[in-house]
C-alpha positions as CSV (number, residue, x, y, z in Angstrom):
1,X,0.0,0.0,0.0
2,X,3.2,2.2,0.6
3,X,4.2,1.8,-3.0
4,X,1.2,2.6,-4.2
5,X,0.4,5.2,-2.6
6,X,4.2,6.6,-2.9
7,X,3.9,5.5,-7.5
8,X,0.7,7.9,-7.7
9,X,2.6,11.0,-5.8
10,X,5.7,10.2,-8.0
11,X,3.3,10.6,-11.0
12,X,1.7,13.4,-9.4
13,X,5.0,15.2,-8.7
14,X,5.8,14.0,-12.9
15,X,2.9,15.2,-14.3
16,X,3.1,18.8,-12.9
17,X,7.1,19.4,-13.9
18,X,6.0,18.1,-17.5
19,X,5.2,19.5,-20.5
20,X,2.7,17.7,-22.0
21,X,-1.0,17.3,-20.7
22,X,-2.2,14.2,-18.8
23,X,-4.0,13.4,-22.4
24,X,-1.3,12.8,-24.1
25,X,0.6,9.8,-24.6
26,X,3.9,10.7,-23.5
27,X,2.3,12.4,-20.3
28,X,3.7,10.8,-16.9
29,X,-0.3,9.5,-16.3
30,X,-0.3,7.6,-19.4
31,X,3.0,6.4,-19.1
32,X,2.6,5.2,-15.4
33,X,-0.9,3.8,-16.4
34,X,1.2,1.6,-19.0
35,X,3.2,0.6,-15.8
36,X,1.0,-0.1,-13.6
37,X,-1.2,-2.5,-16.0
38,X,2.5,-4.3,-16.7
39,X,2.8,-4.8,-13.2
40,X,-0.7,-6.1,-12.8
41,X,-0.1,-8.7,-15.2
42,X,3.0,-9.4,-14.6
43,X,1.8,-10.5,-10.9
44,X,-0.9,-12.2,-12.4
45,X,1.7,-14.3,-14.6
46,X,3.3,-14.6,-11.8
47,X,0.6,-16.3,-9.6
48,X,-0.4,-18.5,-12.7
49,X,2.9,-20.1,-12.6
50,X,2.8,-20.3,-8.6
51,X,-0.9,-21.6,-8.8
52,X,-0.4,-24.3,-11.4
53,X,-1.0,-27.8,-9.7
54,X,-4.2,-26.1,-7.9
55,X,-7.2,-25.6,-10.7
56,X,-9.3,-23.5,-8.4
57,X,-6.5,-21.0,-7.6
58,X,-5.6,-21.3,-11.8
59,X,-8.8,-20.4,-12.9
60,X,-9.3,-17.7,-11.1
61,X,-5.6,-16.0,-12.0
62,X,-7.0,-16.8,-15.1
63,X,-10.0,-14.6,-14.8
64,X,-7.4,-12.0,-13.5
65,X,-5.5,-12.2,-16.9
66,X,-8.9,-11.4,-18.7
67,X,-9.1,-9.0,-16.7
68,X,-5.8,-7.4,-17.4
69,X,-6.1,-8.1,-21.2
70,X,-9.0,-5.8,-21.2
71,X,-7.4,-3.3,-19.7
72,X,-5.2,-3.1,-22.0
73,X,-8.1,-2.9,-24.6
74,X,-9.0,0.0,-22.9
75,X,-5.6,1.7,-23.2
76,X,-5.0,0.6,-26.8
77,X,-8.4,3.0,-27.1
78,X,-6.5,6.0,-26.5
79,X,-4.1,5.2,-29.4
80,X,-6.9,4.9,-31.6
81,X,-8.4,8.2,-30.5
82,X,-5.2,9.9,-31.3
83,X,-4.3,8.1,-34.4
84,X,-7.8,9.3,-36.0
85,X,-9.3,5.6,-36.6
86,X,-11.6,6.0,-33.9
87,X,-13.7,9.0,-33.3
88,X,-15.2,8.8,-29.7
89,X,-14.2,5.8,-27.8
90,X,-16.9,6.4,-24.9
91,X,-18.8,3.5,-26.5
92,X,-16.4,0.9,-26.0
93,X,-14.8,2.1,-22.6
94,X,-18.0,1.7,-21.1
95,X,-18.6,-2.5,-21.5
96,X,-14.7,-3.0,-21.3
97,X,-14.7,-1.1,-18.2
98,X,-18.3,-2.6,-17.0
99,X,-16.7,-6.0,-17.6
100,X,-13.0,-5.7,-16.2
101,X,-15.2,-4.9,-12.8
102,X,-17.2,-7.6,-13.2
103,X,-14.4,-10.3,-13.7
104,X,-12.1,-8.7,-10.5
105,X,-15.3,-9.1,-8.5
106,X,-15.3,-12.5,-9.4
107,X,-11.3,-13.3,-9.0
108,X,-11.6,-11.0,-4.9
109,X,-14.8,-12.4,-4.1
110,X,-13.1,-15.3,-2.2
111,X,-10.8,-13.3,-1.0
112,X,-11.7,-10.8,1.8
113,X,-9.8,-11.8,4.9
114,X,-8.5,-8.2,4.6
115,X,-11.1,-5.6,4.3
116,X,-8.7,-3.3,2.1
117,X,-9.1,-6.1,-0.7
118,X,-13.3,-5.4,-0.7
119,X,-12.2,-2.0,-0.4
120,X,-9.3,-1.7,-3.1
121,X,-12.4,-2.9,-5.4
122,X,-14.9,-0.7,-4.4
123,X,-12.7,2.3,-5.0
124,X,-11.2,0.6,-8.4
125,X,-14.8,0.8,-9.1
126,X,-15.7,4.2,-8.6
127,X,-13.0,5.3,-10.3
128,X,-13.7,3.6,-13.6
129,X,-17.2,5.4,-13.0
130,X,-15.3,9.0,-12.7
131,X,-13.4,8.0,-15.5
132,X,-16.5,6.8,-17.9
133,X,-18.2,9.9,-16.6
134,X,-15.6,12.3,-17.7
135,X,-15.2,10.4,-21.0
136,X,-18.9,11.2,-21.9
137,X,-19.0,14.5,-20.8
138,X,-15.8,15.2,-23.2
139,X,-17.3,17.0,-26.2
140,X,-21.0,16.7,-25.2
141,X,-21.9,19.1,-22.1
142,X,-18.4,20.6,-21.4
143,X,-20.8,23.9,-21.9
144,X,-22.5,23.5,-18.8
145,X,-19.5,22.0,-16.6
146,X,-16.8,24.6,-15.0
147,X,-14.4,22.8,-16.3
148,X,-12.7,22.8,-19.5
149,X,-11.7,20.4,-22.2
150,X,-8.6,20.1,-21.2
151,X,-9.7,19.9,-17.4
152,X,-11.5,17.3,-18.3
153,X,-9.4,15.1,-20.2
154,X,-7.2,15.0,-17.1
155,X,-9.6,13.9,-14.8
156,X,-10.2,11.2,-17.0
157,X,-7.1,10.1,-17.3
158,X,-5.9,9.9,-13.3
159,X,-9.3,8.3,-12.6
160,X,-7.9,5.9,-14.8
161,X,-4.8,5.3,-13.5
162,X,-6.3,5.3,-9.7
163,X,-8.3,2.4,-10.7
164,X,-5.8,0.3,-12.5
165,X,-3.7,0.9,-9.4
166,X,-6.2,-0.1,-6.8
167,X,-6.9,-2.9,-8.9
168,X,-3.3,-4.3,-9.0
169,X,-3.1,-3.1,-5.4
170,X,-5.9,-5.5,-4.3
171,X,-5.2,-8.4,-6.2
172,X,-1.4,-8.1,-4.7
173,X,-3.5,-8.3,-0.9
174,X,-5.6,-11.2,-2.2
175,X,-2.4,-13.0,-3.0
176,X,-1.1,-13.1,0.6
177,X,-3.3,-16.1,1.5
178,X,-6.8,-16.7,2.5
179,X,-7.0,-17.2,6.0
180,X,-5.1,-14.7,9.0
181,X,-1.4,-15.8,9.5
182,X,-2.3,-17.5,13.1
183,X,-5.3,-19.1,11.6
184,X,-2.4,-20.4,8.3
185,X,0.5,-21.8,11.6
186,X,-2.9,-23.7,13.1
187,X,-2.4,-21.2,16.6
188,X,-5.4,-19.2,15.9
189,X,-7.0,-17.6,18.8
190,X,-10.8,-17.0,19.6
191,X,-10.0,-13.5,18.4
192,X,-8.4,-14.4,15.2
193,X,-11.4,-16.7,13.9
194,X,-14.4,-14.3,15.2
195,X,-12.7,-11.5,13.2
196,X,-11.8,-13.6,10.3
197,X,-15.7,-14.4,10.3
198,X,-17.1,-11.3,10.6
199,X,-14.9,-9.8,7.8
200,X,-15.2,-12.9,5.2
201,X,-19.0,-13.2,6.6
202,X,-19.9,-9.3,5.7
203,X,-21.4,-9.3,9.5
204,X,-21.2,-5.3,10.1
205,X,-25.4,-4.8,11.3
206,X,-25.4,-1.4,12.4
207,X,-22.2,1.1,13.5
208,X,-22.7,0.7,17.1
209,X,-18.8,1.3,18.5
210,X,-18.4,4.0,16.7
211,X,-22.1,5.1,16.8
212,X,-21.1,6.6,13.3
213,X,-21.5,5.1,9.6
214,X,-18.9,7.0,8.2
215,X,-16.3,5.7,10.5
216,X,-16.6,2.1,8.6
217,X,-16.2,3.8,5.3
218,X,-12.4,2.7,3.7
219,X,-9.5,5.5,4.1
220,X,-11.8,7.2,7.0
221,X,-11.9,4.0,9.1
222,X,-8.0,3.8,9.2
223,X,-7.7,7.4,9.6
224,X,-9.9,7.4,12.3
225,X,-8.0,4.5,14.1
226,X,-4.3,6.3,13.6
227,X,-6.2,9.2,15.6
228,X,-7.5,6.6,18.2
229,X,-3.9,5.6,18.3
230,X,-2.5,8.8,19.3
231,X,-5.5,9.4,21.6
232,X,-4.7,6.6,23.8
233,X,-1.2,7.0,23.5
234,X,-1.2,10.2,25.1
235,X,-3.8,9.3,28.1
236,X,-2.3,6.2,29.0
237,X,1.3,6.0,27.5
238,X,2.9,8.0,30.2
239,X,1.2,5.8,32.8
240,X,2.2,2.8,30.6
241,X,5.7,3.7,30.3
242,X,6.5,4.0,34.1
243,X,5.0,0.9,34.8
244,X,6.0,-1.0,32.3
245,X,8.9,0.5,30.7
246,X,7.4,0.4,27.5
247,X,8.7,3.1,25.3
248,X,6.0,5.7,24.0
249,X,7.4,4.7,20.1
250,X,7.2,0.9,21.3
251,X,3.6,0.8,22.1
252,X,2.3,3.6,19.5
253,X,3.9,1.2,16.6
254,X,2.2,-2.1,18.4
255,X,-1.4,-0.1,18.6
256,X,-1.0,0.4,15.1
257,X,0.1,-2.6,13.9
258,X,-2.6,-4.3,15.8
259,X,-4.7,-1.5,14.0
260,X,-4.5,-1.6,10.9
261,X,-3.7,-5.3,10.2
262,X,-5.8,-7.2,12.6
263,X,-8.4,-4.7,13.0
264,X,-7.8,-4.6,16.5
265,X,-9.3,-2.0,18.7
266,X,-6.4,0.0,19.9
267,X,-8.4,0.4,23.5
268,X,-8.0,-3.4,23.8
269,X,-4.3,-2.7,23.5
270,X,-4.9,-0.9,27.3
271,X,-7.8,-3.1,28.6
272,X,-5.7,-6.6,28.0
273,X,-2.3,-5.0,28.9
274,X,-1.0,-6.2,25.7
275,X,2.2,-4.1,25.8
276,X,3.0,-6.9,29.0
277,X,6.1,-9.2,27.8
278,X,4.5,-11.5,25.7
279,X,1.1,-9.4,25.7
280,X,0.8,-9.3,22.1
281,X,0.7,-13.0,21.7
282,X,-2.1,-13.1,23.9
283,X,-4.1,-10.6,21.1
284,X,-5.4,-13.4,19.1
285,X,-7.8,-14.8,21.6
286,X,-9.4,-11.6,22.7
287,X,-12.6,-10.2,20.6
288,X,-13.1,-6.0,20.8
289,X,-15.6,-3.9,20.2
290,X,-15.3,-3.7,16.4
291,X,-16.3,-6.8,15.7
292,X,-18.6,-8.2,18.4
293,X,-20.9,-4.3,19.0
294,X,-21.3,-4.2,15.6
295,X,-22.7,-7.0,14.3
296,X,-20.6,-10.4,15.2
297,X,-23.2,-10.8,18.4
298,X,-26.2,-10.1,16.5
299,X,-25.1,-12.8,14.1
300,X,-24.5,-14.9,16.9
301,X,-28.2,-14.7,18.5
302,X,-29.4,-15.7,15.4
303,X,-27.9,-19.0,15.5
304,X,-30.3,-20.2,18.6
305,X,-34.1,-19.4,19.8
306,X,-34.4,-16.3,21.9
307,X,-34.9,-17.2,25.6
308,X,-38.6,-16.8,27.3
309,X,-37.1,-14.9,29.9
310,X,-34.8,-12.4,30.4
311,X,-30.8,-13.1,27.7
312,X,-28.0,-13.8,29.5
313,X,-26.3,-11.6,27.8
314,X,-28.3,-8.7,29.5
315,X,-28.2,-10.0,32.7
316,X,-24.9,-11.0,34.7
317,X,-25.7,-13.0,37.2
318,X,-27.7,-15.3,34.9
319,X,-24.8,-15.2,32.6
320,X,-22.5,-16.7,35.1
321,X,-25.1,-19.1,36.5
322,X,-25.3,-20.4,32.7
323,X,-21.5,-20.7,32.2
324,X,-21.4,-22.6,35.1
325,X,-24.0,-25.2,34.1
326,X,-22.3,-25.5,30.7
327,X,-18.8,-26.2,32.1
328,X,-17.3,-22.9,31.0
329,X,-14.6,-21.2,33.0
330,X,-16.1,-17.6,34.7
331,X,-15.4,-15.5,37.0
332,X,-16.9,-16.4,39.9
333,X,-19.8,-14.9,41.8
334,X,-19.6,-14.7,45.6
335,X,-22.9,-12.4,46.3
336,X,-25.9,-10.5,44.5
337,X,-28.3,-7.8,45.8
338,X,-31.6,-6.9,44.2
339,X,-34.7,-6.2,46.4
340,X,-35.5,-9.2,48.1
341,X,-32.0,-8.2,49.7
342,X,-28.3,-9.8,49.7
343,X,-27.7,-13.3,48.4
344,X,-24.6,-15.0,49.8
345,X,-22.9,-18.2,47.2
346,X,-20.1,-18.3,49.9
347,X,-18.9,-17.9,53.4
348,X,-18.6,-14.2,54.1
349,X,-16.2,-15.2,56.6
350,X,-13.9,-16.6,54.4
351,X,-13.9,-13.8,52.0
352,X,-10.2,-12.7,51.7
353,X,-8.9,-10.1,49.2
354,X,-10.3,-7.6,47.0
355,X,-13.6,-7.3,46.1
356,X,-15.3,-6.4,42.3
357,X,-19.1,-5.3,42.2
358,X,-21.3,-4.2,39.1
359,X,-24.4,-3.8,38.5
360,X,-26.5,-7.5,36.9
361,X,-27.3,-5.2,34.2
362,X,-25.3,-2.4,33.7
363,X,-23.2,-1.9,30.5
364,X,-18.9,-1.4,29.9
365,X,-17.9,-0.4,33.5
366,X,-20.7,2.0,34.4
367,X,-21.4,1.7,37.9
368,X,-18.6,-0.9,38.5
369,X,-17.2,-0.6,42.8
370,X,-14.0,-2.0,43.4
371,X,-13.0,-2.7,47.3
């Protein structure tokens, strides 16, 4: 993602010290456009040869080839435009585009462990829609547009690029294996799978933790966890550091590692004490809020009848009375109050230690008492 992002600023920084307009075919757009389709399909060439003794894997680097050839197609339009055999080339960008979306769909599809890959496409896609856009308008309703000809042409042509580069840029993350690293070694955690689940499962419901949609949206959602990043950092580093000795640069580069590849809340980072030695090899069993607030739960209740009476889930002390009758390992409960009065489970008298009270149904750690 580095050396994408790093090959369109290069061809930014190109574009504006040249001469010639993005249009054109010696322009740095068209020329990095070239480059960037050779490195597609040389990846995809690449994979073929990898992928040979496995036919599903072959076919569908196959698919990706088609998909490459008809990019090309696409580019080979511009020569044609120029050359004067081809007066408007709108006509055919618009199926050979429709269709080199359709057929990376088809070769990603499977392939969604990471949520840039869905996400690569999705902008790939709305680019070739900027670009099929601008193509029409060319010519037809420039009058109306505040943009000129030229203007125009230019957009056209970056759109371009920007999808043939999120295009090579997600079929490069589809390539690095199906399944989570941990879940690949056969160590994979409770974490790992529920994550890998609700990713490959599309399980998002509703945005819940954040109570905002446009958090979830791609670009935004990691921008919005570097911030969380530094957010934390500065209210508990400090604290961190003199307890632990963990170095403010150590823990911001674990947050955001755990971030933006595992999708890990960087609160959970705090909560679980992950920055302990060997903390972050305890991160794959541990769910977070992204996953299970919004939607992983929901998917989960689905699975069973509701109960006639009040869920677990809602209600603590049943919760703990139900791991216990199913053999799971809890925390366990000493004493509850409600209005009949205080219910003793053991000796008060050989209560020893501290002490940990909330409320049967409160939520996060409102109301929580520690003696």
């Amino acid at each position: 993602m580095a050396c994408a992002g790093a090959f369109a600023l290069l061809t930014a920084i190109a574009q504006f010290m040249g001469q010639a307009t993005a249009r054109q075919l010696g322009s740095a757009v068209q020329f990095n456009s070239d480059a960037a389709l050779l490195i597609g399909l040389g990846w995809t060439v690449l994979q073929i040869i990898i992928h040979r003794h496995d036919a599903v894997e072959c076919r569908r680097w196959w698919t990706v080839a088609s998909a490459m050839g008809l990019l090309g197609l696409i580019q080979a339009t511009d020569w044609l435009v120029d050359a004067g055999l081809f007066a408007d080339d709108w006509i055919l960008d618009l199926p050979l585009w429709a269709a080199v979306g359709a057929l990376m769909w088809v070769a990603l599809r499977r392939h969604q462990q990471r949520p840039w890959v869905l996400h690569l496409w999705q902008a790939a896609v709305a680019m070739q829609v900027v670009f099929v856009l601008c193509d029409f308008c060319d010519g037809r309703t420039v009058g109306w547009l505040p943009f000129s000809s030229v203007e125009i042409d230019s957009m056209a042509e970056w759109s371009e690029l920007l999808a043939i580069e999120c295009h090579v840029a997600a079929l490069a993350l589809s390539a690095l294996g199906f399944a989570p690293a941990a879940m690949r070694n056969g160590t994979s955690g409770l974490g790992v799978e529920a994550r890998h689940l609700y990713q490959v499962g599309h399980l998002f419901n509703h945005a819940s933790y954040p109570p905002v949609r446009w958090a979830f949206y791609p670009v935004l959602h990691e921008a919005l966890m570097l911030a969380t990043c530094l957010t934390m950092l500065v209210k508990a580093g400090p604290r961190v550091r003199r307890l632990s000795g963990r170095s403010l640069h150590a823990q911001f580069g674990e947050m955001l590692s755990l971030a933006l590849e595992h999708d890990i809340d960087p609160l959970t980072y705090y909560l679980q004490e992950l920055y302990r030695p060997g903390g972050l090899d305890e991160a794959d069993f541990y769910l977070t809020r992204l996953e299970t607030k919004n939607g992983l739960l929901s998917a989960i209740n689905t699975l069973r009848a509701q109960p006639p009476g009040p869920s677990e889930m809602r209600d603590k002390a049943l919760f703990a009375q139900r791991c216990e009758q199913l053999g799971l390992p809890a925390v366990r409960t000493w004493l509850t109050c409600d209005a009949g009065g205080v219910h003793w489970q053991v000796d008060r008298h050989t209560l020893r230690g501290d002490l940990f009270c909330k409320p049967r149904a409160g939520r996060g750690a409102r109301g929580v008492l520690a003696f």
